[in-house]
mmCIF file of the N, C-alpha and C atoms, coordinates in Angstrom:
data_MODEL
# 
_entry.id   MODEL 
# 
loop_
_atom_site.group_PDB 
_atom_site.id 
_atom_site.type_symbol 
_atom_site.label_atom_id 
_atom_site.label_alt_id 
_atom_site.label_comp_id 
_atom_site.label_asym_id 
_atom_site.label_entity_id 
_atom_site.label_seq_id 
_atom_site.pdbx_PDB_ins_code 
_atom_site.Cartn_x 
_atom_site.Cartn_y 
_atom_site.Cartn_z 
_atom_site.occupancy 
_atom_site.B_iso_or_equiv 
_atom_site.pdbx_formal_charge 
_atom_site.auth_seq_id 
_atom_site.auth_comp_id 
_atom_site.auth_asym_id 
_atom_site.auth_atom_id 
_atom_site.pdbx_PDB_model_num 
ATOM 1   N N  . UNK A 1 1  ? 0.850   -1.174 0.000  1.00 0.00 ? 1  UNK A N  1 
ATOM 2   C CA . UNK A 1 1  ? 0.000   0.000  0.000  1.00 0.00 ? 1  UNK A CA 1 
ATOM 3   C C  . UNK A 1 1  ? 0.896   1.239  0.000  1.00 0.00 ? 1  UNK A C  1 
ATOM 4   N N  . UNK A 1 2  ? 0.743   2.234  -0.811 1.00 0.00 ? 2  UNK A N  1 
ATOM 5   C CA . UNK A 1 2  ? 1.494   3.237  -1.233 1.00 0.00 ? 2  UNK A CA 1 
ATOM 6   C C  . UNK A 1 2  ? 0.811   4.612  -0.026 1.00 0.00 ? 2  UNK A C  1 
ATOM 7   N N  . UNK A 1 3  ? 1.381   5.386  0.389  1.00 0.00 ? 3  UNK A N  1 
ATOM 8   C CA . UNK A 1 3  ? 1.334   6.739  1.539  1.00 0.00 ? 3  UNK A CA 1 
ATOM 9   C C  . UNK A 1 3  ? 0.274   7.042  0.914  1.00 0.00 ? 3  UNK A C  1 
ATOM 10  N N  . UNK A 1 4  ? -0.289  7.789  -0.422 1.00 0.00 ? 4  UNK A N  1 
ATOM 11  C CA . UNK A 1 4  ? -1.159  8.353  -0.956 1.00 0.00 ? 4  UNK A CA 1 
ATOM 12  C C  . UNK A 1 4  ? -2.430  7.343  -0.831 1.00 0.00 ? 4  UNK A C  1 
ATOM 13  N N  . UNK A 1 5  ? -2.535  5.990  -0.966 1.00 0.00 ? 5  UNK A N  1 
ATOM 14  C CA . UNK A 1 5  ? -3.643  5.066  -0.762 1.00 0.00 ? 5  UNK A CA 1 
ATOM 15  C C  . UNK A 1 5  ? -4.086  4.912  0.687  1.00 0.00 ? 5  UNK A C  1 
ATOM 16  N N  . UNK A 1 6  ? -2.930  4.788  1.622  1.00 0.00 ? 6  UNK A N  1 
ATOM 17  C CA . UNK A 1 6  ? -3.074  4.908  3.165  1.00 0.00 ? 6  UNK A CA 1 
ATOM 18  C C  . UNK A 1 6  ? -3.992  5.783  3.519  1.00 0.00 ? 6  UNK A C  1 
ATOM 19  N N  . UNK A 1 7  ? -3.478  7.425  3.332  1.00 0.00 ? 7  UNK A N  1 
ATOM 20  C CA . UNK A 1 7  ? -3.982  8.790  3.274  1.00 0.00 ? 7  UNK A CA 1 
ATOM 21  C C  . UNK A 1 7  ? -5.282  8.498  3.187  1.00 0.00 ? 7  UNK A C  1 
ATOM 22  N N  . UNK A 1 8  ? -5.632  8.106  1.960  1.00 0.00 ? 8  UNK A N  1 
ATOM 23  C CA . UNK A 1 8  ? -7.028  8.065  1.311  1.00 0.00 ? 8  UNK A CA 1 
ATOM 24  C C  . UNK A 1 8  ? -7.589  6.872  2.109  1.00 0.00 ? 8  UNK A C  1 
ATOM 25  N N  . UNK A 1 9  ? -7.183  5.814  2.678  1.00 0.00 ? 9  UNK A N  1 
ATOM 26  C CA . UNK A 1 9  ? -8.027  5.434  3.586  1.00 0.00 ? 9  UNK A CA 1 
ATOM 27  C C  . UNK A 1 9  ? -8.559  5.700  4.778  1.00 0.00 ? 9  UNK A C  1 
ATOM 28  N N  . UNK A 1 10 ? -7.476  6.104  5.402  1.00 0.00 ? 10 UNK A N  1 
ATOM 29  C CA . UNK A 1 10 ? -7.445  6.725  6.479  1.00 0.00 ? 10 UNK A CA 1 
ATOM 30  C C  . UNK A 1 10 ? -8.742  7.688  6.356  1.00 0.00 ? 10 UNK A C  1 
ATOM 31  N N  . UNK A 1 11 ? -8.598  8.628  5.371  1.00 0.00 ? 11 UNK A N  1 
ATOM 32  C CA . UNK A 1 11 ? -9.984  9.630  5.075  1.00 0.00 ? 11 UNK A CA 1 
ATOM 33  C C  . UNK A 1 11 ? -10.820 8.841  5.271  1.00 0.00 ? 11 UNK A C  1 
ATOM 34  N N  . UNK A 1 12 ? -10.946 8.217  4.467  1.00 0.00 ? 12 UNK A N  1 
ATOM 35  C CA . UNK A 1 12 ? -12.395 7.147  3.970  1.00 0.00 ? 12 UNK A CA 1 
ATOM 36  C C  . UNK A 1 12 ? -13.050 6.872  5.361  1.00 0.00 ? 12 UNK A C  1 
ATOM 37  N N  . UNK A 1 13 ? -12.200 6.352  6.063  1.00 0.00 ? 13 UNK A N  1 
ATOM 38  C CA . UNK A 1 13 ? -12.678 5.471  6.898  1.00 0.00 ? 13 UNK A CA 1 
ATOM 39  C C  . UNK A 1 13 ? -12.804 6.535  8.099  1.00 0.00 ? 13 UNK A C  1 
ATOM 40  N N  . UNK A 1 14 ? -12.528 7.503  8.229  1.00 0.00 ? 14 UNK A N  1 
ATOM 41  C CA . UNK A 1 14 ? -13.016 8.282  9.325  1.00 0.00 ? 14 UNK A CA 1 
ATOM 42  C C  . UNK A 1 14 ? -14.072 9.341  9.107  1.00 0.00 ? 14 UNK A C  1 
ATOM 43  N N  . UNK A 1 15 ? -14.335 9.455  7.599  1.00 0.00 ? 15 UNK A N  1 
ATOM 44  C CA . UNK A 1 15 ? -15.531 10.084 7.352  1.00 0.00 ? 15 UNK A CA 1 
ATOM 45  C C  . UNK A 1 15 ? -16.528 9.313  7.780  1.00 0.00 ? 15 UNK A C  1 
ATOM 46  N N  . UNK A 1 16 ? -16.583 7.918  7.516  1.00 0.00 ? 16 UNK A N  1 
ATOM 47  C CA . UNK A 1 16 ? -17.616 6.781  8.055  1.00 0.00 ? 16 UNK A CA 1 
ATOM 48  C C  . UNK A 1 16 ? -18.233 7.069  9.286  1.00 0.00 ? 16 UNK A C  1 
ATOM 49  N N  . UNK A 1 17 ? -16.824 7.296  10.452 1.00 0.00 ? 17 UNK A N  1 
ATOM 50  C CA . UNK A 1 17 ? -17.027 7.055  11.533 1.00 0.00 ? 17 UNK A CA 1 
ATOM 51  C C  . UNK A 1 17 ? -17.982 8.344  12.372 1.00 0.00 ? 17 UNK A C  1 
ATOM 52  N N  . UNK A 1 18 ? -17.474 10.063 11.284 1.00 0.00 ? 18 UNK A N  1 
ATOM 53  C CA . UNK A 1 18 ? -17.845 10.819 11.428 1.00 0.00 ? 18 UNK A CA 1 
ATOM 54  C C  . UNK A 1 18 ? -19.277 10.953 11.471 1.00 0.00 ? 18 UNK A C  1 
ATOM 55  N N  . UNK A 1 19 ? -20.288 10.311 10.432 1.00 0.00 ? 19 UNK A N  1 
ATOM 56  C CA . UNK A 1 19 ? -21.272 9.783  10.485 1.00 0.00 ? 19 UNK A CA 1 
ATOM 57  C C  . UNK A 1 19 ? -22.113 9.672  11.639 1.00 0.00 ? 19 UNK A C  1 
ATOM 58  N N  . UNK A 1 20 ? -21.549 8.826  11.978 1.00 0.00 ? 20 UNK A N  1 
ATOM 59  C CA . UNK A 1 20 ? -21.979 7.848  13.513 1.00 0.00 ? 20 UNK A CA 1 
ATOM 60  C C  . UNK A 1 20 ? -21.473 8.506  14.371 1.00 0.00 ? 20 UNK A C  1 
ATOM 61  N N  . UNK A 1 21 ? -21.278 9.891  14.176 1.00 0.00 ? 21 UNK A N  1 
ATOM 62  C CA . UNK A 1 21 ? -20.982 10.918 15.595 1.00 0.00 ? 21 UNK A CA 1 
ATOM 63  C C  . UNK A 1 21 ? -19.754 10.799 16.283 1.00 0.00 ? 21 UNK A C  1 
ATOM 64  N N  . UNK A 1 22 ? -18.658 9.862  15.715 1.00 0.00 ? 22 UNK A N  1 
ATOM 65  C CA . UNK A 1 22 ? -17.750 9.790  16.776 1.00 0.00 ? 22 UNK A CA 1 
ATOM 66  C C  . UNK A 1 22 ? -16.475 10.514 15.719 1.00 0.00 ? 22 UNK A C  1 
ATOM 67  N N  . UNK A 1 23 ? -15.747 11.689 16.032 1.00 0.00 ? 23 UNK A N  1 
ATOM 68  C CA . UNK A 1 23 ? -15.250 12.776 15.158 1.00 0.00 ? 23 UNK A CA 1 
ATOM 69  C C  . UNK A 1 23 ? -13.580 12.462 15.811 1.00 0.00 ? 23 UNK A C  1 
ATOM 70  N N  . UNK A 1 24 ? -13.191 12.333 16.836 1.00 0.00 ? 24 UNK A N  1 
ATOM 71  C CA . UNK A 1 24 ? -11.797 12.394 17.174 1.00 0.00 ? 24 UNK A CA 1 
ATOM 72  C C  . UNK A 1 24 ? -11.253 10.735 17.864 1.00 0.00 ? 24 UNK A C  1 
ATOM 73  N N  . UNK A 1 25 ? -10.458 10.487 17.323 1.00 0.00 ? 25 UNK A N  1 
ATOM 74  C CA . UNK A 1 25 ? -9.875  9.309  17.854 1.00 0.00 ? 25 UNK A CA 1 
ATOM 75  C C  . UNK A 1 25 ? -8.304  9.899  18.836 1.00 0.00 ? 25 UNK A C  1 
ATOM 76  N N  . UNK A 1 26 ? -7.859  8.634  18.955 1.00 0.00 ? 26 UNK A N  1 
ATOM 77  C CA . UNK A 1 26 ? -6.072  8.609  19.660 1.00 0.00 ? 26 UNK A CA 1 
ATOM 78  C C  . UNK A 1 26 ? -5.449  7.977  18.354 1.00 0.00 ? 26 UNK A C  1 
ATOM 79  N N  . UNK A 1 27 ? -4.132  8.583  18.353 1.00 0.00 ? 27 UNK A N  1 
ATOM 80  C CA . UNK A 1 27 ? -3.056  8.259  17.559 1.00 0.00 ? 27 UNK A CA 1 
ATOM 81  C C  . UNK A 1 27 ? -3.040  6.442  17.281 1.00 0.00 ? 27 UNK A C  1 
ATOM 82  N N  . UNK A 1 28 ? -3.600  5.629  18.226 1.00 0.00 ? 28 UNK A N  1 
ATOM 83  C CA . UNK A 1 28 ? -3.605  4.231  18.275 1.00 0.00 ? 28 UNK A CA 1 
ATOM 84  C C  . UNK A 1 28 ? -4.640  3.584  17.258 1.00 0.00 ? 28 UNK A C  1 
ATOM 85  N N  . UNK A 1 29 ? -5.483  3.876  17.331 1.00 0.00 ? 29 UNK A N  1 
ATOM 86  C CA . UNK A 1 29 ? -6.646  4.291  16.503 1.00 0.00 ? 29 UNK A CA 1 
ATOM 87  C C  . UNK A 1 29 ? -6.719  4.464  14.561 1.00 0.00 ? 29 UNK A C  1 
ATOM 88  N N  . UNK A 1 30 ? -6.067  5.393  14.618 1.00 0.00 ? 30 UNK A N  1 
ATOM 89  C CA . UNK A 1 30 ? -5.705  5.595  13.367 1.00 0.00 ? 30 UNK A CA 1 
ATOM 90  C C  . UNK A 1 30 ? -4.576  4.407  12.625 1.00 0.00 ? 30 UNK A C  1 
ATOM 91  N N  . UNK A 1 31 ? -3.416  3.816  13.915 1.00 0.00 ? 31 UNK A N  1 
ATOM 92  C CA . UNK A 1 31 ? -2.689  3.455  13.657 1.00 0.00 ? 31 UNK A CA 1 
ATOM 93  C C  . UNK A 1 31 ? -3.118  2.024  13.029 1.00 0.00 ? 31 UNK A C  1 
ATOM 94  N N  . UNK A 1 32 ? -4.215  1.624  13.714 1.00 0.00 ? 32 UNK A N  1 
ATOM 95  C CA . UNK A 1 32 ? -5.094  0.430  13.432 1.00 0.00 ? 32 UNK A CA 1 
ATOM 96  C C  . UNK A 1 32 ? -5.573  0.117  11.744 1.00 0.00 ? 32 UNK A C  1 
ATOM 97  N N  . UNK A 1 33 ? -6.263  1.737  11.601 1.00 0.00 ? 33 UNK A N  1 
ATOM 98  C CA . UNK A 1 33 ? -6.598  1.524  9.887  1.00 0.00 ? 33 UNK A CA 1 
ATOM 99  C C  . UNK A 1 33 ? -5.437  1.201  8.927  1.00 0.00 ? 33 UNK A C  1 
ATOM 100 N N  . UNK A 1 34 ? -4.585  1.261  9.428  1.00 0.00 ? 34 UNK A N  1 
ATOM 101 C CA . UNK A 1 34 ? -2.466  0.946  8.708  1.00 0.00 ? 34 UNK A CA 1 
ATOM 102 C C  . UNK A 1 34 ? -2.382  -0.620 8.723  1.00 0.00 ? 34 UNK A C  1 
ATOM 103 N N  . UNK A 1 35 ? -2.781  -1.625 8.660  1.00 0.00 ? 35 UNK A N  1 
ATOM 104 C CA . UNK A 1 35 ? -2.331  -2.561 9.357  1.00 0.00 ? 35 UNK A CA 1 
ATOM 105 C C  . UNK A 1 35 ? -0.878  -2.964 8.406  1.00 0.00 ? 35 UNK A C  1 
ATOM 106 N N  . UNK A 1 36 ? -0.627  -2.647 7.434  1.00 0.00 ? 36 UNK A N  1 
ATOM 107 C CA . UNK A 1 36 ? 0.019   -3.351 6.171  1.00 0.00 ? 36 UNK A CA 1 
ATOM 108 C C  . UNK A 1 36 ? 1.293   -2.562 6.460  1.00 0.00 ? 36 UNK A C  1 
ATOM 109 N N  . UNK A 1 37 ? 1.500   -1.324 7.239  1.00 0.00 ? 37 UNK A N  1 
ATOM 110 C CA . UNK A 1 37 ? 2.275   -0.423 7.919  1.00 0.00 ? 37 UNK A CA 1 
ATOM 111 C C  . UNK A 1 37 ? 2.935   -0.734 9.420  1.00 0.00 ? 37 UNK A C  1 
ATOM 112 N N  . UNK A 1 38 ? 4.271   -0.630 10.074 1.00 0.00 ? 38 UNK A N  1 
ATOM 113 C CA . UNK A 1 38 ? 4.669   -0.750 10.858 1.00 0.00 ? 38 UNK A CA 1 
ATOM 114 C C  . UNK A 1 38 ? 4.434   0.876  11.875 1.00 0.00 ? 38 UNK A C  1 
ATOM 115 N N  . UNK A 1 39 ? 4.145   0.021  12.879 1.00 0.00 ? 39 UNK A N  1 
ATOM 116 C CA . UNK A 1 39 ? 3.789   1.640  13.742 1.00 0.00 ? 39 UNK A CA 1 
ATOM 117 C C  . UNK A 1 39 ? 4.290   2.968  13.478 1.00 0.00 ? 39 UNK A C  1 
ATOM 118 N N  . UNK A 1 40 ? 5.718   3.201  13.055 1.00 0.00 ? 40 UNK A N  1 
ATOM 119 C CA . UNK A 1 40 ? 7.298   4.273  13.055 1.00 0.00 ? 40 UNK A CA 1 
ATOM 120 C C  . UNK A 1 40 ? 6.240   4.799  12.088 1.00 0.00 ? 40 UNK A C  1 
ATOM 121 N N  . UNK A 1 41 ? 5.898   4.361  10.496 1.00 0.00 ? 41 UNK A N  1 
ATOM 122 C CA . UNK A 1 41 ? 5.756   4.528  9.480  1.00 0.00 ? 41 UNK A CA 1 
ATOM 123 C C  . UNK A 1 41 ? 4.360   4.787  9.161  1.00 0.00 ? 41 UNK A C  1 
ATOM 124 N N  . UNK A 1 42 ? 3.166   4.468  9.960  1.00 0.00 ? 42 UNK A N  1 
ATOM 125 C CA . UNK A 1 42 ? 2.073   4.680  10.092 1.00 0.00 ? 42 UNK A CA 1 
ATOM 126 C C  . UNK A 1 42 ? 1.680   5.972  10.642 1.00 0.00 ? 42 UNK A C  1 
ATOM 127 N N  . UNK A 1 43 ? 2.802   6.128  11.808 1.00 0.00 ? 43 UNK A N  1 
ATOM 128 C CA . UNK A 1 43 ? 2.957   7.608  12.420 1.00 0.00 ? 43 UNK A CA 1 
ATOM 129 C C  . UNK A 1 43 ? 3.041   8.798  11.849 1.00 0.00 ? 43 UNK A C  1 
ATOM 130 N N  . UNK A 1 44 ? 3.778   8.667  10.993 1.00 0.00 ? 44 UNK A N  1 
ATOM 131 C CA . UNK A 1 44 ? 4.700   9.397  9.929  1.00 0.00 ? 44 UNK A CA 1 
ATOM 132 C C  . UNK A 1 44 ? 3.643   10.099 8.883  1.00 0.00 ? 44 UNK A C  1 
ATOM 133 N N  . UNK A 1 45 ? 2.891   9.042  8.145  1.00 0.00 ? 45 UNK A N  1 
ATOM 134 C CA . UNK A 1 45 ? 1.651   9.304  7.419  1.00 0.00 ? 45 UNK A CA 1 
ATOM 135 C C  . UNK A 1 45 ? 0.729   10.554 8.010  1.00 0.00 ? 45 UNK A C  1 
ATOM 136 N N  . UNK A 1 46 ? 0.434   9.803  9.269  1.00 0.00 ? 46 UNK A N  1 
ATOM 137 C CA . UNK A 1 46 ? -0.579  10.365 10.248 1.00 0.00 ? 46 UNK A CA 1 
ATOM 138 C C  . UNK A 1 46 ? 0.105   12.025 10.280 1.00 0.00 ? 46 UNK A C  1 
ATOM 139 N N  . UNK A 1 47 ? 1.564   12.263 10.462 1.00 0.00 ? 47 UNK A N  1 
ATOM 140 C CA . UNK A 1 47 ? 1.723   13.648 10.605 1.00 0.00 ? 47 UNK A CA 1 
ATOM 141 C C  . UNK A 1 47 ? 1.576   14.653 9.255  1.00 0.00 ? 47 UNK A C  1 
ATOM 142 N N  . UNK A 1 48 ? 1.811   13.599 8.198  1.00 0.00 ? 48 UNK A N  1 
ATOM 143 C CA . UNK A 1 48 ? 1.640   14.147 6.860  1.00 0.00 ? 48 UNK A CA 1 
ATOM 144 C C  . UNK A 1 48 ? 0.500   14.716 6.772  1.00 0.00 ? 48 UNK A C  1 
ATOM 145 N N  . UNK A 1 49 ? -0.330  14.225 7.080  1.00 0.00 ? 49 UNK A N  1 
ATOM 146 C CA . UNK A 1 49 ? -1.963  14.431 6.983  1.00 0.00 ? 49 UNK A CA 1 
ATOM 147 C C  . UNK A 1 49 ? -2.056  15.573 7.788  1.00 0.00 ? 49 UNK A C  1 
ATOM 148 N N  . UNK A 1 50 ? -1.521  15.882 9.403  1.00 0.00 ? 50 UNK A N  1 
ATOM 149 C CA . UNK A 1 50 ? -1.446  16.865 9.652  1.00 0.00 ? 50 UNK A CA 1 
ATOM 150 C C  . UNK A 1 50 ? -0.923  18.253 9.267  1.00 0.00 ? 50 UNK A C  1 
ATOM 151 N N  . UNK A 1 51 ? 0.186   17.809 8.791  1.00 0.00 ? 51 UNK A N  1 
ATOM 152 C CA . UNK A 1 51 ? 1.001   18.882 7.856  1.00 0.00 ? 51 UNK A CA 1 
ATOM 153 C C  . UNK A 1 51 ? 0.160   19.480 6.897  1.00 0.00 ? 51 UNK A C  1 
ATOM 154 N N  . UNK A 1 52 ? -0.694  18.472 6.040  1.00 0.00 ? 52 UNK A N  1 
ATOM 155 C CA . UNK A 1 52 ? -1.191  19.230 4.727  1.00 0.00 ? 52 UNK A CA 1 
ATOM 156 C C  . UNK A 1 52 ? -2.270  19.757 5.155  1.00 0.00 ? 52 UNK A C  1 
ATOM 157 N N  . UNK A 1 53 ? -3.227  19.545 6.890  1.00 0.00 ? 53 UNK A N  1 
ATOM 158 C CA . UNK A 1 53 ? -3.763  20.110 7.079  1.00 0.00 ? 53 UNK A CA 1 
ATOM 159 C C  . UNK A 1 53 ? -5.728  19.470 6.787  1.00 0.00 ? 53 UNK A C  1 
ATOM 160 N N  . UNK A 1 54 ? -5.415  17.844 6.496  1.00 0.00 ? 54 UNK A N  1 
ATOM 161 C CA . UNK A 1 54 ? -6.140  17.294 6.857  1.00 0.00 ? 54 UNK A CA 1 
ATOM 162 C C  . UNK A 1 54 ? -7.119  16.475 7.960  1.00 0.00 ? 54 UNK A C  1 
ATOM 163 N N  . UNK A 1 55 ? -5.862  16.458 8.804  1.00 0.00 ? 55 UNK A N  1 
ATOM 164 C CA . UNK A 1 55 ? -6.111  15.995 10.083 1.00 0.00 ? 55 UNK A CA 1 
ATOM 165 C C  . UNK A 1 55 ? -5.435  17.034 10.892 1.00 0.00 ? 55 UNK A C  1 
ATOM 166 N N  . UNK A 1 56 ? -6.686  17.082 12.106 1.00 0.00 ? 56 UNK A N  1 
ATOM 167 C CA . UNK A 1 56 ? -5.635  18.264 13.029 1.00 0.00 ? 56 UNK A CA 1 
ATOM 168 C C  . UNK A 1 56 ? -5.695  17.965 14.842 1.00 0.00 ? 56 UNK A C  1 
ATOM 169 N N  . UNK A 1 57 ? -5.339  18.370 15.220 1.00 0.00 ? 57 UNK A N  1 
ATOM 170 C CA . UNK A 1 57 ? -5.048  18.047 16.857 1.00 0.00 ? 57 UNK A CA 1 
ATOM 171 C C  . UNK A 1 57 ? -6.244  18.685 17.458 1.00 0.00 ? 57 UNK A C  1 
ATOM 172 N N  . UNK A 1 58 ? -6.660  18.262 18.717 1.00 0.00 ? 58 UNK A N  1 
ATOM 173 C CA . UNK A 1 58 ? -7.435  18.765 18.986 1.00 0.00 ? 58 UNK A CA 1 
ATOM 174 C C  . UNK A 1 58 ? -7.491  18.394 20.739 1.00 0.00 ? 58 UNK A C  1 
ATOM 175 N N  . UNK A 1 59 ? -7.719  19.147 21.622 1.00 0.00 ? 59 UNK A N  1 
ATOM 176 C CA . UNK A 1 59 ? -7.341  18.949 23.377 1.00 0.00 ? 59 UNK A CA 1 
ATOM 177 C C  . UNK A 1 59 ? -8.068  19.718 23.997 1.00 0.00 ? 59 UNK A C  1 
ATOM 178 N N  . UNK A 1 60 ? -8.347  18.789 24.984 1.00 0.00 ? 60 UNK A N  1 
ATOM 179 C CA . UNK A 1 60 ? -8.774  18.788 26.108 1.00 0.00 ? 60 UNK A CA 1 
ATOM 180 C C  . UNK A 1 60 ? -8.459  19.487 27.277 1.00 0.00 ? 60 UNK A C  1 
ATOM 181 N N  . UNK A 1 61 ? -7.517  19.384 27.057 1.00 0.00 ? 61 UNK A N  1 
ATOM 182 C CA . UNK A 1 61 ? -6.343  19.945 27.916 1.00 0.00 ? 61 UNK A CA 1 
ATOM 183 C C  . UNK A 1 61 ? -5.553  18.572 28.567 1.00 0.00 ? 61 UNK A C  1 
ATOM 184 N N  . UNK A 1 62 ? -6.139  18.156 28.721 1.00 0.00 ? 62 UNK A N  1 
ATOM 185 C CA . UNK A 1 62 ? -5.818  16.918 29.749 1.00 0.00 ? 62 UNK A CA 1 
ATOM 186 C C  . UNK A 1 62 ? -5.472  15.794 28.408 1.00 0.00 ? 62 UNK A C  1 
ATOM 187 N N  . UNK A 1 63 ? -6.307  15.535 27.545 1.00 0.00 ? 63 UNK A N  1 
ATOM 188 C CA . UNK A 1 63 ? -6.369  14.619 26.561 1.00 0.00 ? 63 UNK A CA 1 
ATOM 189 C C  . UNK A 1 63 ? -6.019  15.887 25.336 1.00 0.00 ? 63 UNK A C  1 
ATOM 190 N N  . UNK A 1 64 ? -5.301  14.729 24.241 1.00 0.00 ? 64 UNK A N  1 
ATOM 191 C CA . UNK A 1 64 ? -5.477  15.436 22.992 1.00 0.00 ? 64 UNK A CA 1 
ATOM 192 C C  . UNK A 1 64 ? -5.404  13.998 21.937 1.00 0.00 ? 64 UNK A C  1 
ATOM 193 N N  . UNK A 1 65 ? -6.269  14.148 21.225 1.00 0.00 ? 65 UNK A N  1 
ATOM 194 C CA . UNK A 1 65 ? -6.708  13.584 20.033 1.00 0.00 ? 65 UNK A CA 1 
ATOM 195 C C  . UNK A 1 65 ? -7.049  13.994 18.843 1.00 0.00 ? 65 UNK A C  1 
ATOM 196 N N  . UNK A 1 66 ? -7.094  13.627 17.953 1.00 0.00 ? 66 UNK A N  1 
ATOM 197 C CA . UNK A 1 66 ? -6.745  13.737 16.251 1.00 0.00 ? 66 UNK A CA 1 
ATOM 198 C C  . UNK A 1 66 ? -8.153  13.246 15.925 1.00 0.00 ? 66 UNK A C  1 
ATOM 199 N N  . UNK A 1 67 ? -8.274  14.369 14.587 1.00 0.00 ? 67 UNK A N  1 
ATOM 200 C CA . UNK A 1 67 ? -9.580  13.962 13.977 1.00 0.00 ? 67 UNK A CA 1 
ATOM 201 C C  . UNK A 1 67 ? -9.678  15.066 12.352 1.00 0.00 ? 67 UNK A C  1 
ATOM 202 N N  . UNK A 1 68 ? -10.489 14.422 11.667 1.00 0.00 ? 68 UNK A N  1 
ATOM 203 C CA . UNK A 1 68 ? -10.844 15.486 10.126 1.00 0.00 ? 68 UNK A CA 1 
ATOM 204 C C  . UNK A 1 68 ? -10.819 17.044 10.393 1.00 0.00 ? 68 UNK A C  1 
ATOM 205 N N  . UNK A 1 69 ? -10.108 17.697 10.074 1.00 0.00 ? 69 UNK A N  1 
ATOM 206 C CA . UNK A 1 69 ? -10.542 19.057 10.053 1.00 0.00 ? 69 UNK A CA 1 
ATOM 207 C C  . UNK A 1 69 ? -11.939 19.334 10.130 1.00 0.00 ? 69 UNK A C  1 
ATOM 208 N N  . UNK A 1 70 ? -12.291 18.782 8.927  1.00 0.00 ? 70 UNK A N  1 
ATOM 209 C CA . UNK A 1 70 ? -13.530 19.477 8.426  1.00 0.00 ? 70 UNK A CA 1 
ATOM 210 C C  . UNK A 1 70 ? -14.596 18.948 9.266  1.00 0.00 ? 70 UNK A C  1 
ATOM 211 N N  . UNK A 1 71 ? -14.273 17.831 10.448 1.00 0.00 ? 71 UNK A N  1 
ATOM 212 C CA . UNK A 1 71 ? -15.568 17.764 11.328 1.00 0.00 ? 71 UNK A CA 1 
ATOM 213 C C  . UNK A 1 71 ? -15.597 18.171 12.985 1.00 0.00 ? 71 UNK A C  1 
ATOM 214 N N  . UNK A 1 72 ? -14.051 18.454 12.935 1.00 0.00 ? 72 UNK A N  1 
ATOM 215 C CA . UNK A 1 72 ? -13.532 18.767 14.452 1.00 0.00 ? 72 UNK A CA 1 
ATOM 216 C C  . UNK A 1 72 ? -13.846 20.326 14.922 1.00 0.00 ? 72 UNK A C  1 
ATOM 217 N N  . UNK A 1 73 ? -14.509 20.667 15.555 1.00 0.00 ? 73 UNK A N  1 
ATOM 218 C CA . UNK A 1 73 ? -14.896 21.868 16.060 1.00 0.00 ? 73 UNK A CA 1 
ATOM 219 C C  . UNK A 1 73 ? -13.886 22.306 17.466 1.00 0.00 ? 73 UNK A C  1 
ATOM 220 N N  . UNK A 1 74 ? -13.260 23.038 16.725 1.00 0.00 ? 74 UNK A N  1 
ATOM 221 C CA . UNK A 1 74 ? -12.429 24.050 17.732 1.00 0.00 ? 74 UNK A CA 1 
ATOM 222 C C  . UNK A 1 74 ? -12.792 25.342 18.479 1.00 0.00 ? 74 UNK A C  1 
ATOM 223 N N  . UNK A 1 75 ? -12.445 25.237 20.042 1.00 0.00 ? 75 UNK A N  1 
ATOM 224 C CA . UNK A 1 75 ? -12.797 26.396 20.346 1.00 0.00 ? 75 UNK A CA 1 
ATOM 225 C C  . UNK A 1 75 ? -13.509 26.242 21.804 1.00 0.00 ? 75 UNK A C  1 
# 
């Protein structure tokens, strides 16, 4: 599985989840939809996605977890 197909699953599959109301996961989580990926390298993806500004951080203060931009409400 090539970074750009990962990416695009990764989307895929958390728009799904977005659906069904549940918008932010943990880094473990995501790491799960990778399976064909070794953790180091699954990570890595995951920050890409942040970088380009697809996926973004999001806290609690106490907790912080990752989720779609476009469904994570900041603030």
């Amino acid at each position: 599985m090539e970074r750009q197909t990962a990416k695009d699953q990764i989307e895929k599959e958390l728009t799904k989840k977005a659906q069904r109301n549940k918008t932010l996961f943990e880094v473990r989580d995501l790491i799960k939809l990778l399976p064909k990926f070794k953790s180091r390298e699954a990570k890595k993806i995951i920050q890409e996605m942040i970088e380009e500004e697809i996926l973004i951080y999001w806290s609690s203060g106490s907790t912080t977890k990752i989720g779609l931009k476009k469904f994570v409400k900041q603030g």
